[in-house]
C-alpha positions in Angstrom: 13.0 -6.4 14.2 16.1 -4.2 12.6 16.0 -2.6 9.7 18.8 -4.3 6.8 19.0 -7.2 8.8 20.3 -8.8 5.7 23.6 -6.4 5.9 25.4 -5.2 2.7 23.8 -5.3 -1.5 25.2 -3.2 -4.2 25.8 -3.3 -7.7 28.3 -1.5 -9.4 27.5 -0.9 -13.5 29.4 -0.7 -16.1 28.2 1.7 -18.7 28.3 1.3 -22.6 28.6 4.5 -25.1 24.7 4.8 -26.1 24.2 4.8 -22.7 26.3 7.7 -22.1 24.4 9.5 -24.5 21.3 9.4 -22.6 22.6 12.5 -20.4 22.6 10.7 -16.9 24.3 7.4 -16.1 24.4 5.4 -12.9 27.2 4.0 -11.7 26.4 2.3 -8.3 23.4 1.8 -6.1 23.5 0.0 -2.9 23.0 -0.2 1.1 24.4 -1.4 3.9 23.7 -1.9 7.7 27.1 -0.8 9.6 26.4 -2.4 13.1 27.7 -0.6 16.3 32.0 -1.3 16.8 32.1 -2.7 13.1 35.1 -2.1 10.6 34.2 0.6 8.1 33.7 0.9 5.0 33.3 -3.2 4.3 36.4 -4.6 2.4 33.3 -6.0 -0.7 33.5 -2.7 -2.1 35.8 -2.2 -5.3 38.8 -0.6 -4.8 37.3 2.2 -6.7 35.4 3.2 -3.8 36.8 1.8 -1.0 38.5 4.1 1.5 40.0 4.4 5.0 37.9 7.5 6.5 41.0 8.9 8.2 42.7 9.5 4.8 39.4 10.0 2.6 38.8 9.7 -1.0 37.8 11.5 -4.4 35.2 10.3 -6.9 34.3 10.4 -10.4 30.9 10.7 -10.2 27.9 12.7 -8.1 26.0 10.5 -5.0 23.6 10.9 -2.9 23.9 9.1 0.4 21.2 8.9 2.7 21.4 7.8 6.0 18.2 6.1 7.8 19.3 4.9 10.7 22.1 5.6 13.6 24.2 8.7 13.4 28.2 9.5 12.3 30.5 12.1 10.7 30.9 13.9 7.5 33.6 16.4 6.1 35.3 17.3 2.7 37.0 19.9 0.9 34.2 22.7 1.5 32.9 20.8 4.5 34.3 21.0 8.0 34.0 18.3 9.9 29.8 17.8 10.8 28.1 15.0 12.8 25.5 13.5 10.7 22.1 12.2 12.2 19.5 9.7 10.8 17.5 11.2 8.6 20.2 13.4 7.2 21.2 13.2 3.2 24.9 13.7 2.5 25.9 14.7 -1.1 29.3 13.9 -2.4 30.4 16.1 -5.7 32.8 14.3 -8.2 36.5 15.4 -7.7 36.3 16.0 -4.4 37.6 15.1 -1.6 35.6 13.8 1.6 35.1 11.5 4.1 32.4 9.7 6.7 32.1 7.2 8.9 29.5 5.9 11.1 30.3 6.2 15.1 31.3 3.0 16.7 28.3 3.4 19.3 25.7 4.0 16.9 26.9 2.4 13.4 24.1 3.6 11.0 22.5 1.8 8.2 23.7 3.8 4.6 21.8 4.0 1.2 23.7 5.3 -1.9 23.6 6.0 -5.7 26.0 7.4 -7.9 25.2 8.7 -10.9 27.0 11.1 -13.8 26.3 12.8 -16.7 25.5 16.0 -18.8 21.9 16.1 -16.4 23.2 16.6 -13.2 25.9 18.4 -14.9 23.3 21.1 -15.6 21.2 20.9 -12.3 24.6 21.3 -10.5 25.7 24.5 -12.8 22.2 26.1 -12.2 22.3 26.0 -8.5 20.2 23.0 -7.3 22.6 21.7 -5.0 25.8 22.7 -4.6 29.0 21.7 -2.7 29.0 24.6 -0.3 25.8 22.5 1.5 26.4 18.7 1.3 24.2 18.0 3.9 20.3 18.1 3.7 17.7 17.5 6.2 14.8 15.1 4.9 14.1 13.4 8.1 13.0 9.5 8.2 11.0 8.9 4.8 9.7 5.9 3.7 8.9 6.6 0.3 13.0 7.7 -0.3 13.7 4.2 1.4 11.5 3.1 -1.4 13.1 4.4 -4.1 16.2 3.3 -3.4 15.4 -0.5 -3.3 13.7 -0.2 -6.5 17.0 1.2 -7.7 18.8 -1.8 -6.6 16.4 -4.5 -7.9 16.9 -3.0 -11.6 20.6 -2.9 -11.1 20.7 -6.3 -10.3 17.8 -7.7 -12.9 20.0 -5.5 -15.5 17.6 -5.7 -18.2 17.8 -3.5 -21.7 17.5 0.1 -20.9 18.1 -0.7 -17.2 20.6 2.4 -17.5 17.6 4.9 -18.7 15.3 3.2 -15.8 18.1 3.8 -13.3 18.3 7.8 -14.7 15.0 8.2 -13.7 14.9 6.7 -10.3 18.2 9.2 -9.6 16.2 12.0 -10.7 13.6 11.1 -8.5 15.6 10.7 -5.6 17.1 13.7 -5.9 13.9 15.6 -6.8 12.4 13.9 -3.6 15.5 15.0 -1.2 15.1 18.7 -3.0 11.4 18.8 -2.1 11.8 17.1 1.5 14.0 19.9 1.9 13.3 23.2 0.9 9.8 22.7 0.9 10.4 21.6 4.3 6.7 18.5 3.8 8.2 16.1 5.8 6.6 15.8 9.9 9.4 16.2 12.5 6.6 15.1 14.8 7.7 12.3 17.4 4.7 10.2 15.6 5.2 10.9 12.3 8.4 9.6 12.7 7.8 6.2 14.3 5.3 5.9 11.1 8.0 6.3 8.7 10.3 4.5 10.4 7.4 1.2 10.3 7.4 2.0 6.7 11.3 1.2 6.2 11.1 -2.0 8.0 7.9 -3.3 5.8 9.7 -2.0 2.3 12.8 -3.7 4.0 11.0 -7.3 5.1 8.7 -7.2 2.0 9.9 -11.0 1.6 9.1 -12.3 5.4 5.8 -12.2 7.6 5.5 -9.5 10.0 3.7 -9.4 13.2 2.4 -5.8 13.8 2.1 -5.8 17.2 5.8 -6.7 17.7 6.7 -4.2 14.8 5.0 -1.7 16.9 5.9 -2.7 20.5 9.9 -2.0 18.5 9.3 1.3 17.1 8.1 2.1 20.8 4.1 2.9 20.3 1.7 1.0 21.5 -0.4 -1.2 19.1 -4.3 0.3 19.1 -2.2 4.0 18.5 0.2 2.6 16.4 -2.9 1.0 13.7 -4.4 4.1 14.1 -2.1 6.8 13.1 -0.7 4.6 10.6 -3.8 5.0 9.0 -3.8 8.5 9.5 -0.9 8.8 7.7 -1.6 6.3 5.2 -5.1 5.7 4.2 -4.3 1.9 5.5 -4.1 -0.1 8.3 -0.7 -1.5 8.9 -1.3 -5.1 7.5 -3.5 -3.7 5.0 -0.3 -1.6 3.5 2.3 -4.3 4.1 -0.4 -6.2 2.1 -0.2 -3.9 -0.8 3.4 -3.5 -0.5 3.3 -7.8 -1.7 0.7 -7.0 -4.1 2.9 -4.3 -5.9 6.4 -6.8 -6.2 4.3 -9.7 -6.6 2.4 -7.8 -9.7 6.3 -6.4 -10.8 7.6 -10.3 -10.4 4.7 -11.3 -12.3 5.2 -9.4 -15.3 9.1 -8.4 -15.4 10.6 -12.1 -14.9 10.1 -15.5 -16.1 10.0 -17.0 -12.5 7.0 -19.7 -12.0 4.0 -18.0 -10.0 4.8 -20.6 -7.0 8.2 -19.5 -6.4 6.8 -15.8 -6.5 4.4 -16.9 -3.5 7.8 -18.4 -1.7 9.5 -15.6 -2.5 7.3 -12.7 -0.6 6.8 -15.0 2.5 3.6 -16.4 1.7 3.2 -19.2 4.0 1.5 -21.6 0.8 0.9 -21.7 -2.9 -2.8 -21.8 -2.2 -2.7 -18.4 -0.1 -0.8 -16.7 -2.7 -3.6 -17.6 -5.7 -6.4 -16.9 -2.7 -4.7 -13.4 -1.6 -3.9 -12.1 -5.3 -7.4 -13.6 -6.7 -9.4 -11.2 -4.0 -6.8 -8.2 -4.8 -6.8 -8.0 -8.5 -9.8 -10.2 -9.4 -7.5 -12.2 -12.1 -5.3 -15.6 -11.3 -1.9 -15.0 -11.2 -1.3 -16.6 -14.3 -4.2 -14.7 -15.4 -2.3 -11.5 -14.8 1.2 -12.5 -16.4 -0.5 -13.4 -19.4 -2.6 -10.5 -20.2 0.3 -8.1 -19.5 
């Protein structure tokens, strides 16, 4: 199992005045799985942010790029050139020139958001991060992974006050690459790791069945160690949090769209309709329709 198997999703926003007022507005949110000897950046981009990496680019806005997977290069106008590792964050700092690229051995897969505004204007000014270190250490995280696919799914739904929602999901981000750095919380153990990385691939295959065993055998652990450190590190067994994982979209499908509660139960891989009133029943103790309702 890979991670991003499903390749490239972005949104690019456009912004109205009131939401400029707000103090922080995103601009794009996205990922994308760069396989090994691939053209990059993919021509889907806008030519706003499409670039050749041999001649660069400048933005107009602040992003955060993190790169969970594979391993390439990184350099601007106060960066020399630096090979970046999974793990890594790179920062990019509007007006200024830079470019990266995955290497053609490795590709990498790439998450992004970019993001302006009076806010970061202020946590920039004060010394929070700065251009003269672009590129942070948070190691593999699951829960940064996270935040970033929540980012996109509100992007796309584009709902009122999405913008504001999308500001606070930045902020997090950024607070969580701040913390996973200086405070230096995240496990650089071998295990830890290979826990982290199981994470990604659930968050990232919330909408398919996966078989643990193989999940485990393809983060290299055997399965009886692999069930019991997750838990360790989690407070659940493997199925058990891939279980909540469902539980939480199927509870945000639920009660943010108007989609029918059987093709929620499609939609996050439940094999029937019957399962899917059986499974949430025992979880929340309400029907599905049940739940909608009441919220």
């Amino acid at each position: 199992m890979k991670y991003n198997n499903s390749g490239i999703d972005f949104k690019y926003l456009l912004v109205n005045e009131r939401d400029k007022k707000f103090g922080l507005t995103v601009d794009s949110v996205g990922f994308q799985t760069i396989p090994p000897n691939t053209f990059y950046p993919p021509s889907k981009h806008p030519k706003s942010h499409f670039f050749k990496p041999d001649e660069g680019r400048v933005l107009s806005s602040n992003h955060i790029v993190y790169i969970s997977k594979g391993s390439g290069s990184f350099s601007s106008a106060t960066t020399r050139r630096t090979n970046i590792a999974e793990g890594q964050v790179i920062l990019l700092f509007p007006g200024q020139w830079h470019t990266y690229n995955p290497s053609k051995e490795s590709g990498w897969d790439e998450y992004y958001i970019g993001f302006w505004g009076e806010i970061i204007d202020n946590i920039v000014a004060h010394g929070f991060i700065s251009s003269d270190n672009q590129i942070l250490n948070v190691g593999i995280n699951g829960d940064l992974v996270n935040l970033y696919v929540n980012a996109i799914r509100v992007a796309k739904e584009d709902k009122p006050a999405s913008q504001q929602y999308l500001a606070g999901i930045a902020l997090n981000i950024l607070g969580t690459v701040l913390s996973l750095t200086q405070n230096k919380k995240f496990d650089s153990r071998e295990q830890a790791k290979k826990i982290e990385l199981a994470k990604i691939i659930m968050i990232e295959h919330i909408h398919e069945n996966i078989n643990m065993k193989e999940l485990a055998g393809n983060i290299g652990i055997d399965y009886s160690t692999f069930r019991k450190i997750f838990k360790e590190h989690t407070g659940y067994a493997p199925l058990q949090f891939f279980h909540e994982l469902k539980l939480r979209r199927a509870k945000e499908l639920l009660t943010e769209t108007s989609k029918p509660v059987k093709e929620i139960a499609y939609e996050l891989g439940f094999g029937t309709y019957e399962y899917f009133l059986s499974f949430f029943l025992k979880k929340t103790g309400k029907s599905p329709s049940n739940y909608k309702n009441k919220r």
